[in-house]
C-alpha positions in Angstrom: 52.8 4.9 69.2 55.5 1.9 68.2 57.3 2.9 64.7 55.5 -1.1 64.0 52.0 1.0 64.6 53.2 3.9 62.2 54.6 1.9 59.5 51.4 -0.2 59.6 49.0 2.5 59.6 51.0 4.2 56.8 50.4 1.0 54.8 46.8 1.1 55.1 46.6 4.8 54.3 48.8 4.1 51.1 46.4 1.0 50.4 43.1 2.6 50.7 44.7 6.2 48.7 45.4 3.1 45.9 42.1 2.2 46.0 40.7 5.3 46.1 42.3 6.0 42.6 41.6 2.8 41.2 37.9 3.3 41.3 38.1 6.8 39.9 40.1 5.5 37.0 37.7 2.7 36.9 34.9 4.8 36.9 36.3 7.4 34.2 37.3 4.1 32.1 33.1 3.0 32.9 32.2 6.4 31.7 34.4 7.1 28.8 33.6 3.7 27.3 30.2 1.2 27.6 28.6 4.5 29.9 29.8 7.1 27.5 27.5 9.1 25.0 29.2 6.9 22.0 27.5 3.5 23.0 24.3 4.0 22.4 25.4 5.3 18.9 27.4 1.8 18.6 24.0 -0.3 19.8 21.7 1.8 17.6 24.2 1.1 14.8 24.4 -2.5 15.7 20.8 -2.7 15.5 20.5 -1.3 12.0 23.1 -3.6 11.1 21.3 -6.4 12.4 17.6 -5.2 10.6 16.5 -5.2 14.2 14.3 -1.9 13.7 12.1 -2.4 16.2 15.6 -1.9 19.0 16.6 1.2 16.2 13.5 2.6 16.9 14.0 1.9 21.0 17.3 3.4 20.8 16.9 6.2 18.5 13.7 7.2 20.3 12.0 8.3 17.3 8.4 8.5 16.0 7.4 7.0 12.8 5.7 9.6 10.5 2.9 9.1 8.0 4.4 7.0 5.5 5.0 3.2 4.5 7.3 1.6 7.0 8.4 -1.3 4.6 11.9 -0.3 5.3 12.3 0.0 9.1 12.7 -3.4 9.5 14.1 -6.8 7.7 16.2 -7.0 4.7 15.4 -3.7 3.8 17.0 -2.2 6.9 19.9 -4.5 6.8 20.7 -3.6 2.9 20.5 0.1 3.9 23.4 -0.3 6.9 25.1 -2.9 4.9 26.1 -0.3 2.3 28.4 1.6 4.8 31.9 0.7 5.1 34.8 2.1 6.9 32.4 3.5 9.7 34.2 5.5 12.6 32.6 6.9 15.9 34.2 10.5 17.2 34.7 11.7 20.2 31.7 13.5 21.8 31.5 17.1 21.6 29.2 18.8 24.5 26.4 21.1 23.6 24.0 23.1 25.3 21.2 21.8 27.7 23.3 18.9 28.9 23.9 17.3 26.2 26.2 16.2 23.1 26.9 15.4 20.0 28.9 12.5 18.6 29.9 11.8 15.0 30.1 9.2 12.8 31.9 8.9 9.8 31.8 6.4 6.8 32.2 5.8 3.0 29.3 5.0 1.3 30.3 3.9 -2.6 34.0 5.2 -1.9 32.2 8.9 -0.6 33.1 9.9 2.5 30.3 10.9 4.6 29.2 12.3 8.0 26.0 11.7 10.4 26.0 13.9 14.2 24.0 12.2 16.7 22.5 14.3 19.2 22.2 13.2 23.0 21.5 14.0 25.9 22.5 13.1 29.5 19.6 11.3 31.7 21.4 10.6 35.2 23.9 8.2 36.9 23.5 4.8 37.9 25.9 3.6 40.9 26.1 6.7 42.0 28.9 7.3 39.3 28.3 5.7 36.0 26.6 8.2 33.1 23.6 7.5 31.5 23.2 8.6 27.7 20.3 8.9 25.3 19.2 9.7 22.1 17.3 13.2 22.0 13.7 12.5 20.6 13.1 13.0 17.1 11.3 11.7 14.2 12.1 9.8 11.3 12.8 11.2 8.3 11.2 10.1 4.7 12.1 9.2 1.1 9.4 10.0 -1.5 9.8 7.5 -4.8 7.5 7.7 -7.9 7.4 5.4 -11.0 5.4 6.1 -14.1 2.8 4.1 -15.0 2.8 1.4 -12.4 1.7 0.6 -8.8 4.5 -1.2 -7.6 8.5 -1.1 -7.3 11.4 -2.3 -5.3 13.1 -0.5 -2.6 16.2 -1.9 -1.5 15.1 -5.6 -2.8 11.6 -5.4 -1.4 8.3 -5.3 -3.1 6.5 -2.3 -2.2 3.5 -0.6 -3.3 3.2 2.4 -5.6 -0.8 3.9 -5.3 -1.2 6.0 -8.0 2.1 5.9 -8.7 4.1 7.5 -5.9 4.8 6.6 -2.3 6.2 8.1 0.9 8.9 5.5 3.1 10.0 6.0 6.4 13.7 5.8 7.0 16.3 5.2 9.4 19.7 6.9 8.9 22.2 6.6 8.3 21.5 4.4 4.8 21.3 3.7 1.5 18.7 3.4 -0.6 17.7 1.6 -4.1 14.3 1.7 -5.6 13.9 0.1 -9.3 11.2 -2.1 -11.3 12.4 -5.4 -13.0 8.7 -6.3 -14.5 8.3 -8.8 -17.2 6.7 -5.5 -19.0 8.0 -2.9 -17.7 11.3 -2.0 -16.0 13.3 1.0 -14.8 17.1 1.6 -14.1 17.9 1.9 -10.3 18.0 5.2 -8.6 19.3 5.8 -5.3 19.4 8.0 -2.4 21.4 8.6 0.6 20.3 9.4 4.2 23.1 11.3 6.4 20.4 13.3 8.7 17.0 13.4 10.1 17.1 17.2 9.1 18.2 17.1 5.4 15.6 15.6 3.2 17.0 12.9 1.0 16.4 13.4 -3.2 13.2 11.7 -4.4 13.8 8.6 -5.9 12.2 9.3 -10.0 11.8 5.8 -11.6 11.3 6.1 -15.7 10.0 3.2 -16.3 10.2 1.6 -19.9 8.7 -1.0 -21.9 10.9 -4.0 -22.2 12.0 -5.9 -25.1 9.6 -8.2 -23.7 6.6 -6.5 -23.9 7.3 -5.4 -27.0 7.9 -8.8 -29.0 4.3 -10.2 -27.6 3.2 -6.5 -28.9 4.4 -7.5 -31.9 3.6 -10.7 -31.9 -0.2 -10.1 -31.6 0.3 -7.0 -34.2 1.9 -9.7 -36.8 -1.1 -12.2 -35.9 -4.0 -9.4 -36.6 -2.2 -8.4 -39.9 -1.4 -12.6 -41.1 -5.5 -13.5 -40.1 -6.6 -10.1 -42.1 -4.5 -11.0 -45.0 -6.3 -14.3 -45.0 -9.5 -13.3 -44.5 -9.4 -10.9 -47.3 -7.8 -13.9 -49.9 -10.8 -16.3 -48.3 -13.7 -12.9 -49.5 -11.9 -12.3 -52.2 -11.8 -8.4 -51.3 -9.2 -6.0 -52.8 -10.8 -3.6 -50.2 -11.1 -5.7 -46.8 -12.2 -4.7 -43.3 -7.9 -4.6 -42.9 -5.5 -1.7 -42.6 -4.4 -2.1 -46.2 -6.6 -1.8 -49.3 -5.9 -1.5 -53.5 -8.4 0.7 -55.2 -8.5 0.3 -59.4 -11.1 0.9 -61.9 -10.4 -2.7 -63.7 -12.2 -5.7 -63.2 -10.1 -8.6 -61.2 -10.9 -12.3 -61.9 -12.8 -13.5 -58.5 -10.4 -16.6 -57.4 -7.1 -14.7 -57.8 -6.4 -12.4 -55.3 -4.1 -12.4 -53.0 -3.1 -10.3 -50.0 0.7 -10.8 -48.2 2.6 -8.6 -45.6 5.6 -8.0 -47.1 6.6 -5.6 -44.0 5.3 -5.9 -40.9 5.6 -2.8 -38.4 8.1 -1.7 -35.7 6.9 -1.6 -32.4 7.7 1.3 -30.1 5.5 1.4 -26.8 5.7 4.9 -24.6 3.8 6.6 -21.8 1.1 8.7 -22.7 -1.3 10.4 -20.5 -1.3 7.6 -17.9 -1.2 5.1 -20.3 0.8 3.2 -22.2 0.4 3.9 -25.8 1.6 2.1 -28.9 2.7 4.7 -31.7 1.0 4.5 -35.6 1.9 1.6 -36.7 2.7 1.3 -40.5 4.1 -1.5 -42.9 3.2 -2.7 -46.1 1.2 -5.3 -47.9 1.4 -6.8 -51.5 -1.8 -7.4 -53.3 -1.4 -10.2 -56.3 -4.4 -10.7 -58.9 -5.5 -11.2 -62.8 -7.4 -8.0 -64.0 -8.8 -6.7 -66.7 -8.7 -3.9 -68.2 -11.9 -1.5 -67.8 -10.8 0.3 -71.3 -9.4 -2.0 -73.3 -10.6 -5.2 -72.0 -7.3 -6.8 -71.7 -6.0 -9.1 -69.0 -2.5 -8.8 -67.5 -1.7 -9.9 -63.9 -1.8 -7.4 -60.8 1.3 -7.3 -58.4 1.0 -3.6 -56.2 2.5 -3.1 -52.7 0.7 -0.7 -50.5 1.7 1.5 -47.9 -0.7 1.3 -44.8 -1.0 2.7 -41.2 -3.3 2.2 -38.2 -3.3 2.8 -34.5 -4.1 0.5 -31.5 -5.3 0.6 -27.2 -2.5 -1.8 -25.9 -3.8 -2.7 -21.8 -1.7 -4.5 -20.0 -3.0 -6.3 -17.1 0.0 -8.1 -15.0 0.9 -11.0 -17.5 -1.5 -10.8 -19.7 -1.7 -8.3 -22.7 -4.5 -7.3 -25.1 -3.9 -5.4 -28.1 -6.8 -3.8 -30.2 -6.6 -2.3 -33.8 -8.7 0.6 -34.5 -9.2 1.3 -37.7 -11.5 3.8 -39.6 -12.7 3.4 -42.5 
């Protein structure tokens, strides 16, 4: 063979050893980044960022269990992922059974935090390129309950509250708010955060108050009953009315003088009772002004008593409208 032959066939031997290696790196460069077990992770991640749950779901391959699935999906979804910062993807770390488990990090609120994804290796494609996936699981849940109301907000979104309490499917990981901002009734914000699909999150507990709100138009309509009962008992004439307040004496009173005025109206203060909501004894006092006369002596002199007086009342509330009712025994 010429040395032209040799040298020739040596270049084509170097070439093809060239290419040769070139596709092996190629393919370990295929495999270690969009074929390796950490891109799924980075699509399902994408996907919560995105409040695409229905590709979450896809990716994750999870099943929903009984619950409300208000959450997987939307704004809600998209607040959840939106509340991680500083997120990081590990390396893979092989487990049994073919498969791995890659990490992600991230601060939630300034906490650092960690969340293992668990896949599993489901062929090649090509011959040489890996194929990942998620290892089935199911969702996990977060329970909320709120006193004395049938609805709340979880992560900005209306949701209903039957009886009270409710169970929400999540996806993970996230963060979750639930609060009431009612014109009646309100609760601070709570939240919870989901690192696993193994570690149940804390139930989110909303206390719900009365607002200022619904107190004033208690008031209000308290002030009203006790102003129209003053007036009605001047109009009758009555030192003992069908009213919370009353003046009992033994002396005669000139019919055209008496008078009835609140000169202290009660403080409202509206709690949870039993279910319900409940307004506690209310008590004030009222000034009776009149001309009587004397059952003894048969003198006149004027009458000008204040009275001390208490009653209770049944406060429903139904959405914007309120009704407040006096009962009163006599």
């Amino acid at each position: 063979m010429s040395q032209a032959l040799v040298r020739m066939a040596a270049g084509w031997l170097l070439g093809l050893m060239l290419a040769v290696a070139a596709a092996v790196v190629g393919v370990n460069v295929v495999n270690n980044t969009v074929a390796s077990p950490q891109q799924p992770v980075r699509e399902y991640l994408d996907a919560l960022h995105e409040g695409d749950g229905g590709k979450a779901l896809g990716l994750l391959r999870a099943t929903v269990p009984p619950s409300n699935a208000a959450m997987l999906d939307g704004t809600a979804l998209q607040t959840a992922s939106s509340r991680l910062a500083n997120v990081s993807i590990g390396d893979a770390e092989e487990r049994s059974g073919n498969q791995v488990m890659v990490p992600v990090q991230y601060t939630i609120d300034g906490s650092r935090l960690r969340t293992e994804f668990l896949l599993e290796k489901t062929g090649t494609e090509w011959l040489f390129f890996n194929t990942w996936a998620f290892v089935p699981s199911q969702l996990p849940t977060v329970g909320v309950t709120v006193v004395n109301a049938s609805e709340a907000n979880l992560n900005g979104v209306p949701v209903n509250m039957p009886q009270g309490r409710n169970s929400f499917a999540v996806f993970y990981p996230g963060e979750y708010e639930a609060s009431l901002n009612g014109e009646y009734f309100a609760a601070p914000a709570t939240r919870a955060t989901v690192t696993s699909r193994d570690v149940p999150a804390a139930p989110l507990n909303l206390l719900t108050e009365a607002t200022d709100q619904l107190q004033k138009d208690v008031g209000a309509k308290v002030k009203e009953f006790l102003d129209t009962c003053a007036a009605e008992a001047v109009k009758q004439q009555k030192l003992q009315p069908d009213c919370p307040f009353y003046f009992a004496s033994t002396n005669n009173v000139d019919d055209g003088t008496i008078k009835w005025t609140i000169t202290e109206y009660p403080e409202i203060s509206i709690e949870p009772f039993g279910g319900r909501w409940v307004v506690a004894p209310l008590d004030g006092k009222a000034k009776v002004e009149a001309v009587q006369q004397s059952s003894f002596t048969g003198a006149w002199s004027p009458l000008n008593a204040e009275v001390d007086f208490s009653f209770t009342t049944r406060l429903d509330v139904a959405g914007d409208t309120i009704r407040v009712t006096p009962l009163l025994s006599y």
